[in-house]
C-alpha positions as CSV (number, residue, x, y, z in Angstrom):
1,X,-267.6,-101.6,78.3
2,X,-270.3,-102.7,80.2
3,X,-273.8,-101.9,77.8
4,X,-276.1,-99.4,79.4
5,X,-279.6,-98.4,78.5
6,X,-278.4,-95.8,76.3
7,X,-281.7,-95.3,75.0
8,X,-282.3,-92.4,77.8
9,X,-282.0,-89.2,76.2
10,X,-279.6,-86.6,77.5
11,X,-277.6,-83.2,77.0
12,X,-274.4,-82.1,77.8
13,X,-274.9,-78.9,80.1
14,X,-272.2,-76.7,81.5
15,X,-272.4,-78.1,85.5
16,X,-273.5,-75.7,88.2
17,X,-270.1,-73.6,90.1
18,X,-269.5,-74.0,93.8
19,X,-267.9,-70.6,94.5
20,X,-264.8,-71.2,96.5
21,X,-264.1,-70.6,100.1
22,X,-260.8,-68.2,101.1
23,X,-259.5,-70.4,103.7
24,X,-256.4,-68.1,105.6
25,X,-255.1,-67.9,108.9
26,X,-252.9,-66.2,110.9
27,X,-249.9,-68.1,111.3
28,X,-248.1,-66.9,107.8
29,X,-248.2,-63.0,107.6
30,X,-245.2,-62.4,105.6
31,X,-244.5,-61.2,102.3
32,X,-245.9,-63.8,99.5
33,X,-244.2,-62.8,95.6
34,X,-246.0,-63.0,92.9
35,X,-243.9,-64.8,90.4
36,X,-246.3,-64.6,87.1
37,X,-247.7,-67.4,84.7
38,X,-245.7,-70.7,83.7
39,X,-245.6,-74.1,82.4
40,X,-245.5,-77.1,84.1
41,X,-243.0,-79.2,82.2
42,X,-239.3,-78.9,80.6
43,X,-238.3,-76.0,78.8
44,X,-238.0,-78.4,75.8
45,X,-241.4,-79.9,75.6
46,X,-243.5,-76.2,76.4
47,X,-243.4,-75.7,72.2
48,X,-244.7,-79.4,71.4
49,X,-247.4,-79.8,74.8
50,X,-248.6,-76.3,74.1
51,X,-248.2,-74.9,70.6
52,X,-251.0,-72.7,71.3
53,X,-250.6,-71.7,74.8
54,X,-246.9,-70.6,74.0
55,X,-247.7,-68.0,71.6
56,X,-250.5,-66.5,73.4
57,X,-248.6,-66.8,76.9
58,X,-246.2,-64.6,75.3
59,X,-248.1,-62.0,74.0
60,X,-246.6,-58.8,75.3
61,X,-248.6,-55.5,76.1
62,X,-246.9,-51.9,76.4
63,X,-248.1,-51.5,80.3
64,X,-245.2,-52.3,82.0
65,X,-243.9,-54.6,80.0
66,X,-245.6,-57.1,81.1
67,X,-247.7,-60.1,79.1
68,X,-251.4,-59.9,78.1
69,X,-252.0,-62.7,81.1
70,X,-249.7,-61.6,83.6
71,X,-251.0,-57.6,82.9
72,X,-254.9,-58.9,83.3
73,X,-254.2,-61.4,86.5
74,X,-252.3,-58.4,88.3
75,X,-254.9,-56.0,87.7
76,X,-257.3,-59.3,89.0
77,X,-255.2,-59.6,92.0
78,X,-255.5,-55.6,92.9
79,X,-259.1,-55.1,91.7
80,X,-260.5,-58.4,94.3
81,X,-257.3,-58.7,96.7
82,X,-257.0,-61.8,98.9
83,X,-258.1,-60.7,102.4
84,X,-254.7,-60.9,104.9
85,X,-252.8,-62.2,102.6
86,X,-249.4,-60.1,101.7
87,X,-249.3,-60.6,98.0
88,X,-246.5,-58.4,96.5
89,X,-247.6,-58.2,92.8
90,X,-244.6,-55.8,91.7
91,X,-241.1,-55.8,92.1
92,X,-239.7,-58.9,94.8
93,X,-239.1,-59.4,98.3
94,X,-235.8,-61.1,99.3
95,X,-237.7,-62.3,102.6
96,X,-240.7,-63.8,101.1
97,X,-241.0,-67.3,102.3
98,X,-243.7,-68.1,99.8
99,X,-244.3,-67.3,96.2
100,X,-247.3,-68.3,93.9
101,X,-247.8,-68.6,90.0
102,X,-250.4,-69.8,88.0
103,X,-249.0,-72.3,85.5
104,X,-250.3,-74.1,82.4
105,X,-250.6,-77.8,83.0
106,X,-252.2,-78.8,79.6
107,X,-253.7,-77.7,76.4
108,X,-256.5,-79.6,74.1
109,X,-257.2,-78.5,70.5
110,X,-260.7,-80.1,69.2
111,X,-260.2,-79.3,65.6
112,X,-261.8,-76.8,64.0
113,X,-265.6,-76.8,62.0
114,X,-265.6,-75.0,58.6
115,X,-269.3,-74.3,58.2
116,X,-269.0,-72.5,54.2
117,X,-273.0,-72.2,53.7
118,X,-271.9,-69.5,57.2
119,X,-269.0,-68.6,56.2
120,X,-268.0,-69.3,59.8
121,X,-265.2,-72.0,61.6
122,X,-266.1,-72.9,64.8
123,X,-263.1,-73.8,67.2
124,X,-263.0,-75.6,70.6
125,X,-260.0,-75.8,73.0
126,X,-259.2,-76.4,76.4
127,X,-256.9,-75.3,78.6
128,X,-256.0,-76.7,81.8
129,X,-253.6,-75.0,84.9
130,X,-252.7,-75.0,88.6
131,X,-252.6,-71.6,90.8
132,X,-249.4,-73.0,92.9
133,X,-248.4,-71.8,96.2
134,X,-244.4,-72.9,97.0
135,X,-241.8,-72.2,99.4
136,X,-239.0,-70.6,97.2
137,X,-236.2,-71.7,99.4
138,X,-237.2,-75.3,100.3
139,X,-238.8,-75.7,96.7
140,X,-242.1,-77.6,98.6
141,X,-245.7,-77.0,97.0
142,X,-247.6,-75.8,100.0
143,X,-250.6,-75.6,98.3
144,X,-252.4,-76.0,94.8
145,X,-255.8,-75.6,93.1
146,X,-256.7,-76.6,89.4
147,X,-258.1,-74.2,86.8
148,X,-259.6,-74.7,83.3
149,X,-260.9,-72.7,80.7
150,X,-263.3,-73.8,77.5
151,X,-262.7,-71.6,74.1
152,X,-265.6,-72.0,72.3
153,X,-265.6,-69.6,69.3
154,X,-267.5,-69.6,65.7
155,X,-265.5,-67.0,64.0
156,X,-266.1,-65.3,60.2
157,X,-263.9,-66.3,57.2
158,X,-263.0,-62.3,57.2
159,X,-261.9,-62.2,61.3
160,X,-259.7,-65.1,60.5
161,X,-257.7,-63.7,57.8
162,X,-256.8,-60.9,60.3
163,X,-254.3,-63.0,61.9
164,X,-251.3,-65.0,61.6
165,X,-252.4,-67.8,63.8
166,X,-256.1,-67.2,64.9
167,X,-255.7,-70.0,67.6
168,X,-253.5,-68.3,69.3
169,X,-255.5,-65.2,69.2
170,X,-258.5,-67.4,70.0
171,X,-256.4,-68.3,73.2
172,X,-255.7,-64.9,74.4
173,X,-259.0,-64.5,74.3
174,X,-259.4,-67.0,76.8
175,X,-257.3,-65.6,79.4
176,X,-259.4,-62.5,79.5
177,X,-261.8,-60.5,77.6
178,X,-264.5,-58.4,79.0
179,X,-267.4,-59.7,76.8
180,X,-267.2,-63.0,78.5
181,X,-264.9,-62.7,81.6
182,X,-266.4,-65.3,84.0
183,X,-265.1,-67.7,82.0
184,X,-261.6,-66.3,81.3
185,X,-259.0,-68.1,82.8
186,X,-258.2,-64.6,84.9
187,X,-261.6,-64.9,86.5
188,X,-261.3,-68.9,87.2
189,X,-258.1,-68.2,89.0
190,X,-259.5,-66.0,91.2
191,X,-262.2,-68.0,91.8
192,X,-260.2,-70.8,92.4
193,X,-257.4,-69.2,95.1
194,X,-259.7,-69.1,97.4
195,X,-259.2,-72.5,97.9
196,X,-256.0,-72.5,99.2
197,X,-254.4,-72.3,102.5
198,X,-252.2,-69.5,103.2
199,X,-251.8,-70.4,106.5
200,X,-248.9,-72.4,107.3
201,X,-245.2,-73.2,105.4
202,X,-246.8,-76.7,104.9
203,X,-249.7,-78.3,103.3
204,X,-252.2,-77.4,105.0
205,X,-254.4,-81.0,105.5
206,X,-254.5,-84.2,103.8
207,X,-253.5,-84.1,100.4
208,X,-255.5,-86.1,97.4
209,X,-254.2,-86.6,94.0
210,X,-255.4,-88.2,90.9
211,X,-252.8,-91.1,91.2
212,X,-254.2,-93.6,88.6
213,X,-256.0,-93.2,85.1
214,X,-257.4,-95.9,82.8
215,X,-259.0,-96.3,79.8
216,X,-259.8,-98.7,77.3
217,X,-257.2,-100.8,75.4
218,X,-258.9,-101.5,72.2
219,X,-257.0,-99.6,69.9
220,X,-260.5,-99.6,67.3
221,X,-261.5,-96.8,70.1
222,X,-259.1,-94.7,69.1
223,X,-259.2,-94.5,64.7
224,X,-260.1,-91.5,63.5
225,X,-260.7,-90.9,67.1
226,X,-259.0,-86.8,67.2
227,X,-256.8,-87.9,69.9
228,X,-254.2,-90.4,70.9
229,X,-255.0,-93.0,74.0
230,X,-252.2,-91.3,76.1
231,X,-253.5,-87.8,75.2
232,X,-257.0,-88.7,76.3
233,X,-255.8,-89.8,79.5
234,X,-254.4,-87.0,80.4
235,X,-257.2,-84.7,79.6
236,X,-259.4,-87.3,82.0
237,X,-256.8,-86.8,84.6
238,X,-256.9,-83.1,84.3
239,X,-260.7,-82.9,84.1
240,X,-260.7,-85.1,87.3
241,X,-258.3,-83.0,89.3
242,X,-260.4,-79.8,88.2
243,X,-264.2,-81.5,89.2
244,X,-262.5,-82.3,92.3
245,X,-261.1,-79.5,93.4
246,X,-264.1,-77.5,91.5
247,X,-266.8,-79.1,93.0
248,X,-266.0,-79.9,96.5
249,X,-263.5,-76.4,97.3
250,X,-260.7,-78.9,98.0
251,X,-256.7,-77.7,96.9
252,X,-255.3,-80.8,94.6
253,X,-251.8,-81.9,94.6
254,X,-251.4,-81.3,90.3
255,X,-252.0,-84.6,88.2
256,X,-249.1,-85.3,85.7
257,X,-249.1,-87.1,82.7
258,X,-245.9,-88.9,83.5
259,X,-245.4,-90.3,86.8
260,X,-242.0,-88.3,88.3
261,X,-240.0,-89.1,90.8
262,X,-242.1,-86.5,93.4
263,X,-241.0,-83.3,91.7
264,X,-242.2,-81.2,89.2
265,X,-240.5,-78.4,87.0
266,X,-242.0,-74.8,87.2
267,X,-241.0,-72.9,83.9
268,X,-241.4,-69.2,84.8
269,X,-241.4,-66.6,81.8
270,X,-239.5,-64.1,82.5
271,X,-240.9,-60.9,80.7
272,X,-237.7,-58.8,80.9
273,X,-235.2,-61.5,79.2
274,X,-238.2,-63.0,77.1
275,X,-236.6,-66.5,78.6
276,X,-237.9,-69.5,81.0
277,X,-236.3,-69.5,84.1
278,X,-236.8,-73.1,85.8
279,X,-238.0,-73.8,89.7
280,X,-237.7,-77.6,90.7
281,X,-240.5,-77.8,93.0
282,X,-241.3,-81.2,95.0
283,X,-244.4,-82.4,95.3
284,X,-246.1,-83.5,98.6
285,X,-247.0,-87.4,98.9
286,X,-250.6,-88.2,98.5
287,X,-252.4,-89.6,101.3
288,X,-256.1,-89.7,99.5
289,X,-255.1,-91.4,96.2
290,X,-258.0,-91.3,93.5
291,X,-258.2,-94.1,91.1
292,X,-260.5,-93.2,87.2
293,X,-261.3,-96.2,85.1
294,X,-262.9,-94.9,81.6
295,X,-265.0,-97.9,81.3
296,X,-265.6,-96.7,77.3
297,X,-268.0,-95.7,75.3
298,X,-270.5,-96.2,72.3
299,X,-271.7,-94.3,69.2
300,X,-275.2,-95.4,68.0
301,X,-276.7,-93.6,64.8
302,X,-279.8,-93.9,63.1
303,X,-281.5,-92.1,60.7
304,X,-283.5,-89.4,62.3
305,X,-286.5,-90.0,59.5
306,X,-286.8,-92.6,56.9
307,X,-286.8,-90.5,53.9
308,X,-284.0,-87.9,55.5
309,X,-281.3,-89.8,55.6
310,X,-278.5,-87.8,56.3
311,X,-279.4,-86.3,59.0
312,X,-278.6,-88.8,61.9
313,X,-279.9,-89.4,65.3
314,X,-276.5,-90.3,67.8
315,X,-276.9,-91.5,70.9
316,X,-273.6,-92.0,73.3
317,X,-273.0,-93.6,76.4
318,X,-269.9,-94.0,78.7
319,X,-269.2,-95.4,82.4
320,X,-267.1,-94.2,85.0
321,X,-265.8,-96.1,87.9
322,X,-264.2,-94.0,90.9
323,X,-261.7,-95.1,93.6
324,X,-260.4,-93.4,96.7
325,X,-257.5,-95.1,99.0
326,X,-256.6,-93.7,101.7
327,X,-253.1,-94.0,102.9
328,X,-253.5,-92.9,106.2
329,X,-256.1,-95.4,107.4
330,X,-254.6,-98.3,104.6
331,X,-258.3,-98.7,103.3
332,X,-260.7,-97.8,100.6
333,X,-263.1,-95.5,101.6
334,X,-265.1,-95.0,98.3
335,X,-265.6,-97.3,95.2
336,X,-268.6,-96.4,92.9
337,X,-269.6,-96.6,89.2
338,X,-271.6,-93.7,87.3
339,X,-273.0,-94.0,83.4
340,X,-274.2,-91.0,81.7
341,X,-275.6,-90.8,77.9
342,X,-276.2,-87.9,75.6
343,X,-278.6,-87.5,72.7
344,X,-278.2,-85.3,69.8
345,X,-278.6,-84.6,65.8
346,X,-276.2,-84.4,63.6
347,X,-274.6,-84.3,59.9
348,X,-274.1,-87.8,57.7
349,X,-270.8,-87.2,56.6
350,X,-269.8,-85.9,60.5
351,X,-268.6,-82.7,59.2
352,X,-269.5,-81.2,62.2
353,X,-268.6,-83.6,64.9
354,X,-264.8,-84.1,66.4
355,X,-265.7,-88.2,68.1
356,X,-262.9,-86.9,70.8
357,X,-264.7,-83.6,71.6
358,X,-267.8,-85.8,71.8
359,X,-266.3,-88.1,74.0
360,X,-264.4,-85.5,76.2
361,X,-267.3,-83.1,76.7
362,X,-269.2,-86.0,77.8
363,X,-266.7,-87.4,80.3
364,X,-266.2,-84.2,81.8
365,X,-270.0,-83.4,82.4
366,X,-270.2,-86.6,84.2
367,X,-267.2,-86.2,86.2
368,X,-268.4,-82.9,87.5
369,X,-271.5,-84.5,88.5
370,X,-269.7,-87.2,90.5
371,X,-267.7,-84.9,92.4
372,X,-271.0,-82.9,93.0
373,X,-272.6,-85.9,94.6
374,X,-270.4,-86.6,96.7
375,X,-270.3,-82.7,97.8
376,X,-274.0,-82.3,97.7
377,X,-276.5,-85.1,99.6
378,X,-279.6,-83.5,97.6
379,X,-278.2,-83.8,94.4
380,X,-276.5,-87.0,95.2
381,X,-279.8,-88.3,95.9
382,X,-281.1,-87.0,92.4
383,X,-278.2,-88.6,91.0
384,X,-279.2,-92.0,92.6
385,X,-282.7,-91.7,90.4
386,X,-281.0,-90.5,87.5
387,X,-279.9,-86.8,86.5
388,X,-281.7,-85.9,83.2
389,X,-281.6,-82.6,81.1
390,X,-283.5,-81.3,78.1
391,X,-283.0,-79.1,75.4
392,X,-284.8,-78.4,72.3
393,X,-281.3,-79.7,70.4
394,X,-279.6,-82.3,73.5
395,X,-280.5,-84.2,75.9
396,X,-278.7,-85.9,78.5
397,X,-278.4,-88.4,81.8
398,X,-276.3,-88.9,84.5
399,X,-276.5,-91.7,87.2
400,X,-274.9,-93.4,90.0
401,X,-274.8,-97.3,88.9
402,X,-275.6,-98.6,92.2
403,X,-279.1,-98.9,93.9
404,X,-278.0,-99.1,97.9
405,X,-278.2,-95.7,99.3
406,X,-277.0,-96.2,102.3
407,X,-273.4,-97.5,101.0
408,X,-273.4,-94.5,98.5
409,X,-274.2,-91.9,101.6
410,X,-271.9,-93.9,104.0
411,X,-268.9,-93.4,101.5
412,X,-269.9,-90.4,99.9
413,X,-269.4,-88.9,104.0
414,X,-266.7,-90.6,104.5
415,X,-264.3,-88.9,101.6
416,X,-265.7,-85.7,102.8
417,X,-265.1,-86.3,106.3
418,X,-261.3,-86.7,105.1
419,X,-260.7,-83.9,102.6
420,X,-259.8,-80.9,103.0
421,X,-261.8,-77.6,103.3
């Protein structure tokens, strides 16, 4: 990668939340069934993509017989209902002509932390879906909207031994408890429908997609790096397609690990069998296609003081280069670079740093922030000069790699011009 003046001291800081527009119309007033949570791949691979997921997705409660998830995003759905929108939460309407489910599209596990001075593990996982709105006749996505959720928990050596798999637990937690609900993955995709069209049988607008990922070849990058080249693509696809649709209210045809033939699988749990029942669904074509290109990054440590040597001062630094093509006018209508570099102490003998979490948290924060320049001309501006954030343990910058503020504004309108809202 291209070497940066990583010197600039930085922190890694949760990225301010756009609240999403409800964008509905009148042209669609029938019934729209609620078909429940899911997983966005074959039957077959929904143990191996998400070992965690799987167990927590099928936790079961004794209302209804429903699952943990589906019980708390029903209750959601009822407790903040989508104004006009005829969503039939129980039972299901033969003459529904649309149907929606929020399905699981990825799942990240950090590691875990043992800190025994504490007696505490800390854990860190992500977990990446799409709320998908889909004709259930024609099988056509009409509409879909990422969602994410980060589990962060440092949890006593007595808590743990209370259960059989406490990442699983830990993941259940994530979908919703009420000592942190706004950011449960019940509360994001609530947040997050509001972003979609309920207007029409069709996509409603032009329709972007993250088409194209790259990173780095140099397998050195990835030793004793916590995760593979091909699974650290996909996260950056996934945290692309949520900054995007997060940060400028935009639906997002759903980014795939493996490039399909235009159709993906739906894997709907069906709580009365305990089986998957599968919906082909095909996906619309693209017409704003977004290129990422992971530029790399760099680890420096140094002592923090000469006679402490095991604590370590790290400093690391990544670029980012975005793309947009747009099919319709057969041009590219944005093209910029962005570096960002974080700051922080830490342990010798890394005991308490995952190089992939590292990595990942810091591609993510500066992902959000380009999404929110392009969004946001005040900010975008900042961004220009240089985004930088302190903390009395991190610091961090973020910045566009490009000096001509007119090009940046001219594109920056341009995408938003053709996106839509």
């Amino acid at each position: 990668m291209i070497r940066r003046d990583f010197i600039k001291s930085l922190i890694y800081a949760g990225s301010c939340i756009i609240l999403p527009k409800t964008v509905l119309g009148n042209n669609y007033k029938g019934v729209i069934n609620w078909v429940g949570s899911s997983f966005l791949v074959q039957a077959n691979k929904i143990e191996k993509d998400f070992p965690i997921t799987k167990l927590a997705a099928e936790v079961m409660t004794t209302e209804n017989n429903s699952t943990f998830l589906n019980r708390n995003l029903i209750n959601k759905l009822k407790s903040e209902p989508l104004e006009g929108v005829n969503l039939k939460l129980e039972g299901y309407a033969d003459n529904a002509e649309m149907a929606l489910t929020f399905g699981f599209a990825a799942e990240f596990d950090f590691g875990s932390f043992v800190d025994n001075e504490a007696k505490k593990t800390a854990y860190l996982m992500y977990s990446f879906g799409q709320s998908i709105l889909y004709n259930p006749k024609s099988r056509i996505i009409i509409s879909s909207v990422p969602v994410r959720a980060i589990s962060t928990y440092l949890i006593s050596f007595g808590e743990q031994k209370k259960f059989n798999n406490i990442k699983s637990e830990l993941m259940r937690r994530s979908f919703y408890n009420s000592k942190t609900p706004d950011a449960t993955i019940v509360n994001q995709f609530r947040k997050m429908i509001g972003n979609q069209s309920f207007v029409s049988k069709n996509w409603d607008g032009r329709k972007p997609k993250i088409t194209n990922v790259k990173v780095p070849d140099e397998d050195n990058l990835y030793l004793n790096f916590g995760l593979t080249k091909e699974k650290f693509k996909e996260f950056i696809g996934q945290s692309a397609s949520f900054a995007f649709g997060y940060k400028l209210n935009s639906p997002i045809i759903p980014f795939f690990k493996t490039k399909g033939l235009g159709v993906t699988t739906i894997m709907r749990f069906n709580e009365a069998t305990k089986l998957y029942q599968k919906i082909a669904a095909k996906l619309p074509e693209p017409d704003l296609k977004i290129d990422v290109i992971h530029q790399g990054w760099e680890f420096v440590e140094e002592p923090l003081q000469e006679n402490v040597k095991n604590v370590l001062n790290v400093q690391l630094g990544m670029g980012i280069q975005i793309k947009v093509f747009d099919t319709f006018e057969e041009k590219e209508i944005y093209n910029q670079y962005f570096f960002a570099s974080k700051q922080y102490i830490e342990n010798k003998d890394n005991t308490m740093r995952s190089d992939a979490a590292s990595v990942c948290e810091l591609t993510e924060a500066l992902l959000e922030r380009i999404f929110m320049s392009i969004a946001n001309r005040n900010y975008r501006q900042k961004m220009l000069s240089g985004d930088q954030i302190e903390s009395e343990l991190y610091s961090a910058f973020f910045q566009i790699d490009n000096k001509n503020t007119d090009e940046v504004n001219k594109q920056s309108d341009e995408l938003l011009k053709a996106i839509p809202q």
